[in-house]
Backbone as CSV, one residue per row, in Angstrom:
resi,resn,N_x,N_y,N_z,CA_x,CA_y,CA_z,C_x,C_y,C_z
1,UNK,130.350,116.761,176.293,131.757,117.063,176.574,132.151,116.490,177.929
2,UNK,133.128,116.053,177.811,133.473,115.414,179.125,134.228,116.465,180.193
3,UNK,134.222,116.187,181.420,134.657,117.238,182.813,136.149,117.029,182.515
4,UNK,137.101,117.921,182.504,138.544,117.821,182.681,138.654,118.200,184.039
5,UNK,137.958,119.516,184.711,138.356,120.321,185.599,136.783,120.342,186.084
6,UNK,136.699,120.584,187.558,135.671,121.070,188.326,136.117,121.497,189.837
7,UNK,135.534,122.503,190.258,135.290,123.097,191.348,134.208,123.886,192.123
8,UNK,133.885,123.784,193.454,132.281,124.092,193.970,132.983,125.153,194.745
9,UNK,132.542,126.353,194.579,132.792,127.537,195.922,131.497,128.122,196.472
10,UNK,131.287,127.837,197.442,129.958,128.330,197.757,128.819,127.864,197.044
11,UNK,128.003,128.843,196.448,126.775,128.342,195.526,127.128,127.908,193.678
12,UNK,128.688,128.069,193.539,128.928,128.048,192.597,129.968,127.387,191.730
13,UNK,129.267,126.380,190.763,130.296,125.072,190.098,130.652,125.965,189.129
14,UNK,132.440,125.760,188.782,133.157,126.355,188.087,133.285,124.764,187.292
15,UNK,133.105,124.676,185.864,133.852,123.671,185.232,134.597,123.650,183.812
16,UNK,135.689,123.378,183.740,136.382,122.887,182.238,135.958,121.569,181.553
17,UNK,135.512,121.951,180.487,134.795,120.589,179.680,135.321,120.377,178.401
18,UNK,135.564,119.364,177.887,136.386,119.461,176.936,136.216,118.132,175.725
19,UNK,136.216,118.231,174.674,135.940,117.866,173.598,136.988,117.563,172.244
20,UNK,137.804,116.859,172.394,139.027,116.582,171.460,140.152,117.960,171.996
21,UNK,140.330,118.725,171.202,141.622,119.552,171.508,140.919,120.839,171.937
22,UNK,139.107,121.226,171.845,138.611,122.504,172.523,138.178,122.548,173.808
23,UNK,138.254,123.322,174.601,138.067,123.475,176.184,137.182,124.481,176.163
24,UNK,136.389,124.413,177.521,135.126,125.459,176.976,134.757,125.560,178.899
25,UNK,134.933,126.606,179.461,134.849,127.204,181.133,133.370,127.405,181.296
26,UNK,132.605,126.564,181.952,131.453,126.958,182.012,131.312,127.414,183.668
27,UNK,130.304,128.277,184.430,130.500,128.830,185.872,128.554,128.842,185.912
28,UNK,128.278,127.709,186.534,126.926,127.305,186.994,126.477,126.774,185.565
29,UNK,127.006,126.202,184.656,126.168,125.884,183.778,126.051,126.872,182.421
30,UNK,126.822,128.277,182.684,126.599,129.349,181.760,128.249,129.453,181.536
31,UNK,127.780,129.146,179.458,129.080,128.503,178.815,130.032,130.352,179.172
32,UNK,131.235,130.592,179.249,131.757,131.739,179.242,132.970,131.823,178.349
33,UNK,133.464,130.376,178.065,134.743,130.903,176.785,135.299,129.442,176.064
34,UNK,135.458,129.786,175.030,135.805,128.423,174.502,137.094,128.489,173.545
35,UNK,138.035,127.460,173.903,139.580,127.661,173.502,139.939,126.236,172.544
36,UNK,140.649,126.467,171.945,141.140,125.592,171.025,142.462,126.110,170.253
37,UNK,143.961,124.997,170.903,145.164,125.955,170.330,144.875,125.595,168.695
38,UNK,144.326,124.809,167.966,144.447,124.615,166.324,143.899,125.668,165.742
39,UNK,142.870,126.230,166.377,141.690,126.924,165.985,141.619,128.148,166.938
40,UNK,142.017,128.926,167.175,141.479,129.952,167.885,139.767,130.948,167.083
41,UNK,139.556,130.782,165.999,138.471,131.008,165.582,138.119,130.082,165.376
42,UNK,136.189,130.326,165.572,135.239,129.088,165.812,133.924,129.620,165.768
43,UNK,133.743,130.533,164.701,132.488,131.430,164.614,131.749,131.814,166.130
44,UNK,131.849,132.005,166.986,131.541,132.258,168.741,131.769,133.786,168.564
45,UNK,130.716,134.555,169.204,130.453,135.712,169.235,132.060,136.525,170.090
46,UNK,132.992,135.560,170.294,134.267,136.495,170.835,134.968,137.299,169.474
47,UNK,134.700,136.067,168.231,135.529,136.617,167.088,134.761,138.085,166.740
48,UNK,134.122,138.382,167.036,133.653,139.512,166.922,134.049,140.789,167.422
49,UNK,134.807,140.926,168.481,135.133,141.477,169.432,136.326,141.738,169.047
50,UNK,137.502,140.830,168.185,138.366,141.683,168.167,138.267,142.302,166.218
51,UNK,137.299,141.927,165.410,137.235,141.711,163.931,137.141,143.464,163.779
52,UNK,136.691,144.558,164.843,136.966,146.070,164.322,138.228,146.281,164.245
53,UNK,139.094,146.063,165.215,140.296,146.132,164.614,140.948,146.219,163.499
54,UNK,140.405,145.238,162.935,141.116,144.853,161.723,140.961,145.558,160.677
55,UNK,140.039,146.872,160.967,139.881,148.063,159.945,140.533,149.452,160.331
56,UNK,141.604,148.957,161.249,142.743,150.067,161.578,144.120,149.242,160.902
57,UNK,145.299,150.582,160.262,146.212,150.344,159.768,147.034,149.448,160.480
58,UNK,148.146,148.713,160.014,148.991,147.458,160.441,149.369,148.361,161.527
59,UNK,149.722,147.481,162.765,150.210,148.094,163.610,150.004,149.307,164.502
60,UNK,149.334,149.623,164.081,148.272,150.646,164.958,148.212,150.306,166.699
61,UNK,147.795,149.461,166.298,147.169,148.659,167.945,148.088,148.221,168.380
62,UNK,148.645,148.774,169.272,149.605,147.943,170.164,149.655,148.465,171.706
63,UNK,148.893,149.283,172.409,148.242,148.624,174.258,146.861,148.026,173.773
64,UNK,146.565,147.291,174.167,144.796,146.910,174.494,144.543,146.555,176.128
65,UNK,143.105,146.586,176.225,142.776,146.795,177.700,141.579,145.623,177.396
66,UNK,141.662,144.554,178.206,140.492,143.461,178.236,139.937,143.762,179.544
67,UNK,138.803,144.254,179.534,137.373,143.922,180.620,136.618,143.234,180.863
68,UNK,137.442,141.818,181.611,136.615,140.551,181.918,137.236,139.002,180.860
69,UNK,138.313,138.976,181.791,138.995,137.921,180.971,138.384,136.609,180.518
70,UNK,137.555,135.752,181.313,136.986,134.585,181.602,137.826,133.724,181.213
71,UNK,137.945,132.837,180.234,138.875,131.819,180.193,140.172,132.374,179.081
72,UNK,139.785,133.530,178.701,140.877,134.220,178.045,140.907,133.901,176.333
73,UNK,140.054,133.747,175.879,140.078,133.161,174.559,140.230,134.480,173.432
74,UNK,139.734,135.370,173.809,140.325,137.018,173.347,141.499,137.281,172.966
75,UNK,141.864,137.150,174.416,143.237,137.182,174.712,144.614,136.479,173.182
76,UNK,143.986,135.187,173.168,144.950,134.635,172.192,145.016,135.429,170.717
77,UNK,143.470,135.490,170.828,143.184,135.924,169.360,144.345,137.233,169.566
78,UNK,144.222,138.496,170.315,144.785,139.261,170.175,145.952,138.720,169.464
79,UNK,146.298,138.118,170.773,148.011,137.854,170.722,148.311,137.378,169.483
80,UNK,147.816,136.422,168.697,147.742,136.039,167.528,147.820,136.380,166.530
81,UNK,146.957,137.358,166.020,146.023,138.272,165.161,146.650,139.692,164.848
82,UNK,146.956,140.055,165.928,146.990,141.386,166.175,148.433,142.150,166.138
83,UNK,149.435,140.848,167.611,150.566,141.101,167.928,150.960,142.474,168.555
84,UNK,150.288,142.984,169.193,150.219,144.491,170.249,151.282,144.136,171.283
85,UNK,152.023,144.854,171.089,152.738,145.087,172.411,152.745,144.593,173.919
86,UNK,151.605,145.127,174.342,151.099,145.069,175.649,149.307,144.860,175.816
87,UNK,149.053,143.329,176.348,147.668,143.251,176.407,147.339,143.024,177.817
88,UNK,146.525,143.859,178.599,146.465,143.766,179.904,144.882,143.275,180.268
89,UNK,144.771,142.268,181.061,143.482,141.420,181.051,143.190,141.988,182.704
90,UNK,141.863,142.708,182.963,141.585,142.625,184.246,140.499,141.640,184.574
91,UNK,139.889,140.769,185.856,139.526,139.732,185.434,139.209,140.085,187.489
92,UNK,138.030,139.928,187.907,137.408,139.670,189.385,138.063,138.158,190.075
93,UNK,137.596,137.649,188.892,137.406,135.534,189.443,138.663,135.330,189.669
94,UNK,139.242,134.902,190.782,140.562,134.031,190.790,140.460,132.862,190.001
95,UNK,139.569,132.284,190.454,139.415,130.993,189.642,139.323,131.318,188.125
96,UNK,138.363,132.391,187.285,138.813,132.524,186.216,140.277,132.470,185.739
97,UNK,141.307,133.387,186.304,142.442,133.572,185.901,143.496,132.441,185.866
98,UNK,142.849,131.472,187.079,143.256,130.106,186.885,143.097,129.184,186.234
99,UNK,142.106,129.671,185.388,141.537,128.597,184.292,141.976,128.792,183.333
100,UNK,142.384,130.165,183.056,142.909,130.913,181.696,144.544,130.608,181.843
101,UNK,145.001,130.305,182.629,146.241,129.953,182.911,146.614,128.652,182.827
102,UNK,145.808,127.967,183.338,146.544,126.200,183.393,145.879,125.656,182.328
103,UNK,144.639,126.089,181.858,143.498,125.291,180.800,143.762,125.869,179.549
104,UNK,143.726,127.264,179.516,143.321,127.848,178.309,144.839,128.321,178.035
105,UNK,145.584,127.978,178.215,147.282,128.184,178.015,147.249,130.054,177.890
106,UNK,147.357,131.020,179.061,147.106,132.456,178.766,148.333,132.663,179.473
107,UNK,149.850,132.137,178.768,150.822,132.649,179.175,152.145,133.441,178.481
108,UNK,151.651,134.150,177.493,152.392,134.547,176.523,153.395,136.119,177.288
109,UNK,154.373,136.273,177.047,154.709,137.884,177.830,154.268,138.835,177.363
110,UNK,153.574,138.728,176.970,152.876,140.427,176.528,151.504,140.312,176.897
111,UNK,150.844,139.214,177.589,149.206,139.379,178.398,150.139,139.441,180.239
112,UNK,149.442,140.472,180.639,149.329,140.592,181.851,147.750,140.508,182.330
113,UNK,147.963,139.612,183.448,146.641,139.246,183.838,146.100,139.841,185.047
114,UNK,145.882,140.750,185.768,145.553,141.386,186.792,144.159,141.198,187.552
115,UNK,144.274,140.441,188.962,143.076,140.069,189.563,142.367,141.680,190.397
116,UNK,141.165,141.766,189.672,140.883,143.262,190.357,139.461,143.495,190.022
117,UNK,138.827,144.277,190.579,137.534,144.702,189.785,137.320,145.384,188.677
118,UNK,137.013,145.337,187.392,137.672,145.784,186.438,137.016,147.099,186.466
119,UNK,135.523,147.412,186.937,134.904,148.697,186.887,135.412,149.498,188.320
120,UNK,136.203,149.339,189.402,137.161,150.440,190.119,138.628,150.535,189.660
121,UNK,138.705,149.079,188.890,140.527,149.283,188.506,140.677,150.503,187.332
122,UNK,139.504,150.640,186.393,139.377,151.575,185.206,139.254,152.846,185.961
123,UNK,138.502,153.057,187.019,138.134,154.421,187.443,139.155,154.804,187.858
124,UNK,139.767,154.060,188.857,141.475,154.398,189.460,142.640,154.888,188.348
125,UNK,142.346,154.201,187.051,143.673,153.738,186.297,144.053,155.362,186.152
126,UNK,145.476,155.959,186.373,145.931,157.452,185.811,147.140,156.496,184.786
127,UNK,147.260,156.107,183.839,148.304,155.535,182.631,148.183,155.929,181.949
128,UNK,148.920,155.352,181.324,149.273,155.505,179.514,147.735,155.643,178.563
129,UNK,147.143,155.858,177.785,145.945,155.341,177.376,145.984,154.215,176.688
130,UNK,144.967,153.863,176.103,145.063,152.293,175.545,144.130,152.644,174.364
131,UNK,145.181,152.049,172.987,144.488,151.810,171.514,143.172,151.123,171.516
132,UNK,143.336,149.999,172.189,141.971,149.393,172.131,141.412,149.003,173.404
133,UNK,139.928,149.168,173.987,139.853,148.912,174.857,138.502,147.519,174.864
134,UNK,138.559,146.737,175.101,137.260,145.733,175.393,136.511,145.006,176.450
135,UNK,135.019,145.787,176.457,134.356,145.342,178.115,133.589,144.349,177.184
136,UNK,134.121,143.456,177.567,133.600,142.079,178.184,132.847,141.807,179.694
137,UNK,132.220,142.737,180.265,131.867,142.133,181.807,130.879,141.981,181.629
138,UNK,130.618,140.246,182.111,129.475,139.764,182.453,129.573,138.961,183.822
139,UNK,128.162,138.741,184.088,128.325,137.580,185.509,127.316,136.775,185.156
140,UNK,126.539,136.454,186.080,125.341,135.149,185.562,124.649,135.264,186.685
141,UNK,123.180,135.171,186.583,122.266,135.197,187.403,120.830,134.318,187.039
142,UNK,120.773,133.305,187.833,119.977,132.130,187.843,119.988,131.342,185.978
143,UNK,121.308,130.984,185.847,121.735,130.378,184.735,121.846,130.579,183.345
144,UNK,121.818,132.843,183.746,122.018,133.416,182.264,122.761,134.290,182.302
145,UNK,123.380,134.462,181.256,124.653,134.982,181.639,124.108,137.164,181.603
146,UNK,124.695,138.250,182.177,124.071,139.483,181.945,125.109,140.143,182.560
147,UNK,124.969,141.238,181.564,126.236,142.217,182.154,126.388,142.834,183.202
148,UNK,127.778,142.754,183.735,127.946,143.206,185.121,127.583,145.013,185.449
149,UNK,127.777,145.652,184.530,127.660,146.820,184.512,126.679,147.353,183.147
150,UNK,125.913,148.249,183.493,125.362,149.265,182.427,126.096,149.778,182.019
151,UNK,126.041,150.762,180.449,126.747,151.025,180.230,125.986,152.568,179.797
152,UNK,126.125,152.909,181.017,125.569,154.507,181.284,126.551,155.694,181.051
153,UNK,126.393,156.648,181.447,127.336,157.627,181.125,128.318,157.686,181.630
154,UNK,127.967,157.585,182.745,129.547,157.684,183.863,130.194,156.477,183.654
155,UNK,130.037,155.105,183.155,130.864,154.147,182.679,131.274,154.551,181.308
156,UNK,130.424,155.035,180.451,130.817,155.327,179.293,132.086,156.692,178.956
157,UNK,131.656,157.327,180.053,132.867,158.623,179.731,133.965,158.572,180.701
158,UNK,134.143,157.388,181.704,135.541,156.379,182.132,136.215,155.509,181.072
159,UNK,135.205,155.167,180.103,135.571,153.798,178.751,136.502,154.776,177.912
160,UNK,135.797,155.920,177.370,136.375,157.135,176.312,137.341,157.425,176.754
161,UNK,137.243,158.011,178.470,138.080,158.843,179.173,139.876,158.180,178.810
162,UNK,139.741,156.551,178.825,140.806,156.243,178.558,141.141,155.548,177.650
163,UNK,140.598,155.722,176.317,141.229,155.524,174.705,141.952,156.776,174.457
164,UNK,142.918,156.105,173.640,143.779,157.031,172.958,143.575,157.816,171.796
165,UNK,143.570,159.050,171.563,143.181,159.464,170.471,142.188,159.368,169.110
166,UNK,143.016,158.146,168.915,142.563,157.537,167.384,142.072,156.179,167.990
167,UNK,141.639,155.768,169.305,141.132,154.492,169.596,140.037,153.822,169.427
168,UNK,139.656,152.845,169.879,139.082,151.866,169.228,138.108,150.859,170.847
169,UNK,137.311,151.468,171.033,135.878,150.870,171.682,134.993,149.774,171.629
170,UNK,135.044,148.195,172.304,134.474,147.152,171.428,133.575,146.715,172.889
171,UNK,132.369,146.932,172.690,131.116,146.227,174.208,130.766,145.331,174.052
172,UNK,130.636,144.240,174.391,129.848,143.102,174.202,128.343,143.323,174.810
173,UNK,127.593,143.811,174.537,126.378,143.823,174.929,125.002,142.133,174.802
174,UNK,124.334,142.312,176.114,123.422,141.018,176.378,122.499,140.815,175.217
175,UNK,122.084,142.186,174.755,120.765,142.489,173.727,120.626,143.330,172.429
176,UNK,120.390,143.366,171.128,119.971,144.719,170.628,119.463,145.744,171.879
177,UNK,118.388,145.784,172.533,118.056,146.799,172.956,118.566,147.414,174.405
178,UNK,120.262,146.470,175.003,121.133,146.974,175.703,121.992,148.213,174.888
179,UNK,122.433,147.556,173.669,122.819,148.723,172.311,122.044,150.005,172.449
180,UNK,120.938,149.665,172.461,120.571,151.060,171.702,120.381,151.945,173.067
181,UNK,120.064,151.477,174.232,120.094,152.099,175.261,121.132,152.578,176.097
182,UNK,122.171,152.737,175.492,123.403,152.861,175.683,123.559,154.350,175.750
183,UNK,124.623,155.000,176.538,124.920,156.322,176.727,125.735,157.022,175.214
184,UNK,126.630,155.891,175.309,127.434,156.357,173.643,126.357,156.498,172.585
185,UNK,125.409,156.243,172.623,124.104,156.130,171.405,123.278,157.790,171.665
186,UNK,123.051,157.486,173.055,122.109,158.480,173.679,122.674,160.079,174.107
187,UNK,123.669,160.622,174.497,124.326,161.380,174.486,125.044,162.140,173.315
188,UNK,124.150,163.019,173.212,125.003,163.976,171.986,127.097,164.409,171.768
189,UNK,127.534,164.690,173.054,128.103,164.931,173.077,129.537,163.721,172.868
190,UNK,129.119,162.463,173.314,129.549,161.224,173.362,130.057,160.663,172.284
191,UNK,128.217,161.076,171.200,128.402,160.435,170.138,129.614,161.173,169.176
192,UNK,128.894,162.750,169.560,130.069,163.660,168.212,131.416,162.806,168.621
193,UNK,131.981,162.447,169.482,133.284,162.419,169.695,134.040,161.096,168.836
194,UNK,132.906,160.266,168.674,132.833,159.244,168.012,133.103,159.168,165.850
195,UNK,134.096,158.705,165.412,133.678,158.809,163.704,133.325,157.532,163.395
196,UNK,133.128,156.377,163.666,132.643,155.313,163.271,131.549,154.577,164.497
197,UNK,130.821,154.272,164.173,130.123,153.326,165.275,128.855,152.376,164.506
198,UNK,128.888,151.459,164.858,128.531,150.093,164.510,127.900,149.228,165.488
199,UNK,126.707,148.080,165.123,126.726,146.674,165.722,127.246,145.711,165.153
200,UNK,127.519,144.591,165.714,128.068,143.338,164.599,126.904,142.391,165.625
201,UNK,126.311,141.222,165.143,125.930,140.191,165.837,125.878,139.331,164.508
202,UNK,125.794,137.648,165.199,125.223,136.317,165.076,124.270,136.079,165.180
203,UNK,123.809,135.751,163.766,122.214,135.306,164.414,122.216,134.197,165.421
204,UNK,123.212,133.312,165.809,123.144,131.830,166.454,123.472,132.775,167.931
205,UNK,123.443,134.274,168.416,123.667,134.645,169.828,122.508,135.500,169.974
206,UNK,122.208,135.960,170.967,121.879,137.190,171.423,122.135,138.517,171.513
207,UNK,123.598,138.093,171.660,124.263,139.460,171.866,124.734,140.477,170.590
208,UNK,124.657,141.585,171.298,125.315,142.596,170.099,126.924,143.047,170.425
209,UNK,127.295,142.897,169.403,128.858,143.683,169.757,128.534,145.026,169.238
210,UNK,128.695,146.247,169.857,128.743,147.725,169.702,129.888,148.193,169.512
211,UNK,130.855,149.328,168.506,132.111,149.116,167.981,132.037,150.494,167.933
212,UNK,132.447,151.348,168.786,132.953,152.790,168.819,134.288,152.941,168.196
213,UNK,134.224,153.603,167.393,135.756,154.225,167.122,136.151,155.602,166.822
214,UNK,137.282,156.142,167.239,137.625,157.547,167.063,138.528,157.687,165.618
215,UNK,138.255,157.079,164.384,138.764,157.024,163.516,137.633,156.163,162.582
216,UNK,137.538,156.359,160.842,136.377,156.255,159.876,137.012,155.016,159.716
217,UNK,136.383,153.691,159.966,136.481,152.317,159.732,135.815,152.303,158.378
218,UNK,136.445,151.689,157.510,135.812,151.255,156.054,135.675,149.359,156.290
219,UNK,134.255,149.023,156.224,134.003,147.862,156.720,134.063,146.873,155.845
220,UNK,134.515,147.022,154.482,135.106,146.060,153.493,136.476,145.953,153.440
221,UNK,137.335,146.849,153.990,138.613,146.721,154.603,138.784,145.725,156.020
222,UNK,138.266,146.139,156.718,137.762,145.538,157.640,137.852,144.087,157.670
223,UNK,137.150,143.601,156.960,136.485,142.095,156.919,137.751,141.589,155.863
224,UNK,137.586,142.176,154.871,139.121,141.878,154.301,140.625,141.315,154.818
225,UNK,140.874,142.592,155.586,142.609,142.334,156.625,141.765,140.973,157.570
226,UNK,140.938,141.231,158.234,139.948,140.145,158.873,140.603,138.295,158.579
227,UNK,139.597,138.051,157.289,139.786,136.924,156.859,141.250,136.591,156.070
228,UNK,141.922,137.817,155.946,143.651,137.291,155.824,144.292,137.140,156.758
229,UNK,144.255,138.050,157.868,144.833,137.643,159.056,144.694,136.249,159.778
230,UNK,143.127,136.040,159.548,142.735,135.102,160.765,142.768,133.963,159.540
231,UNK,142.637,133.907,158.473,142.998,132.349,157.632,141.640,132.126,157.521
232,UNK,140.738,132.760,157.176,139.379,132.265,157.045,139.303,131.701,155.960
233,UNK,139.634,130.511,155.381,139.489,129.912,154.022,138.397,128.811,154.057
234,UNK,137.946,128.039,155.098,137.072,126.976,154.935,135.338,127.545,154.588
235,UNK,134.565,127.074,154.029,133.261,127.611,153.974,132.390,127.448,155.248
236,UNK,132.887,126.598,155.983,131.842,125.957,157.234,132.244,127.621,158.229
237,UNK,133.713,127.584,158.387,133.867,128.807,159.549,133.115,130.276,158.655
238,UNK,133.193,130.340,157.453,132.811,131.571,157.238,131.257,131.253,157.009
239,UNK,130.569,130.462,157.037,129.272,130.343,157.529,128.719,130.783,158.771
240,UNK,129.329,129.977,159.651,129.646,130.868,160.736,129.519,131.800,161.346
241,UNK,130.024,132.564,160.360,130.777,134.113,160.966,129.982,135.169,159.762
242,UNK,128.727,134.479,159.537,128.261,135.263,158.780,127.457,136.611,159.246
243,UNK,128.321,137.244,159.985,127.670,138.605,160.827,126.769,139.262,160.103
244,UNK,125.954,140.097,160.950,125.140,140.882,160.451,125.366,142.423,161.004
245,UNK,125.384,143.701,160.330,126.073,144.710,161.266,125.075,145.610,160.653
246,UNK,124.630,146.737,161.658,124.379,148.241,161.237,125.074,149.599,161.441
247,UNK,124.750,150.566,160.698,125.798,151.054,161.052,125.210,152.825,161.488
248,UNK,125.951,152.986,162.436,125.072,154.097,163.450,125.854,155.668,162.978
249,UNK,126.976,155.488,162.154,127.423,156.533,162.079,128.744,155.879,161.076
């Protein structure tokens, strides 16, 4: 892929690389988001992240809360997919938010992009609650990418603390066995509060997506509204996206 964009801050090369009409933010070498306006799906472990959704009724979802914007490729899907009201992206990196802005086109009026720490901006937040919420935080350490935060109790009952009712919980976790070591897993009281909970992964990643919800997801509904919404008709993308999920409750 060829360099569109590069920048050095300190110990650390930020670059946009790009390949016919997809752009892809890499920060030391560790890929973090990949955009394409034809295609916003591209079997990449983000489509995962917003695909629980899609087993809540039309319109349901309309605040969502993004934890860890990176080049914002979420973001579209929401906006896309979903059409929520209000999608609020918190995001550390200036330079991320700049990338998601001039590169990854993240200028629609209903994403607000807020430069902040996303694990004191959540602890602070007294608002509205939010239908859906998604931690995305990662950083990178000696050229792999790992989550910025555990996801222990006291992060976990700040995550709950601010879903709404009937909301909807999506982690991107580094590992299966970040999943299972998880407070929402491990905590009795956490879990009761919980009626659906799930993994989804790719075999082509590492990572697990973990899918809390305060409402009974039927996961052939699910995948259903899924591949109508998002136009999944070619065989190559639904190859792809041939997830694998268990289901914890």
């Amino acid at each position: 892929m060829a360099v569109e964009w590069s920048k050095k801050v300190k110990d650390c090369l930020y670059e946009v690389r790009t390949a016919g009409a997809t752009r892809r933010l890499y920060t030391n070498n560790v890929f973090h988001s990949q955009y394409n306006p034809n295609n916003v799906m591209q079997g990449g472990i983000w489509d995962l992240l917003i695909l629980p959704a899609f087993g809540y009724p039309l319109n349901t979802i309309q605040r969502v809360l993004v934890l860890g914007v990176g080049g914002g490729t979420v973001l579209h899907q929401l906006q896309r997919y979903l059409k929520p009201k209000n999608i609020i992206g918190i995001e550390l990196n200036p330079l991320h938010i700049f990338v998601a802005k001039k590169y990854f086109a993240v200028k629609h009026r209903t994403i607000q992009l807020i430069e902040a720490d996303a694990i004191q901006w959540l602890e602070n937040y007294n608002g509205e609650k939010f239908d859906l919420i998604i931690d995305d935080l990662f950083g990178h350490q000696e050229g792999n990418a790992e989550r910025a935060i555990k996801v222990n109790k006291r992060w976990s009952a700040t995550l709950l603390n601010n879903l709404a009712a009937d909301g909807l919980l999506v982690i991107n976790f580094g590992s299966n066995n970040e999943l299972k070591n998880a407070a929402l897993l491990a905590y009795k009281k956490m879990f009761s509060q919980l009626k659906s909970i799930m993994r989804l992964t790719l075999a082509q990643y590492d990572n697990a997506i973990g899918v809390f919800s305060k409402i009974n997801i039927n996961t052939k509904v699910m995948q259903a509204n899924f591949e109508r919404a998002a136009g999944i008709k070619t065989f190559s993308l639904k190859k792809k996206l041939e997830y694998r999920k268990r289901l914890f409750k």
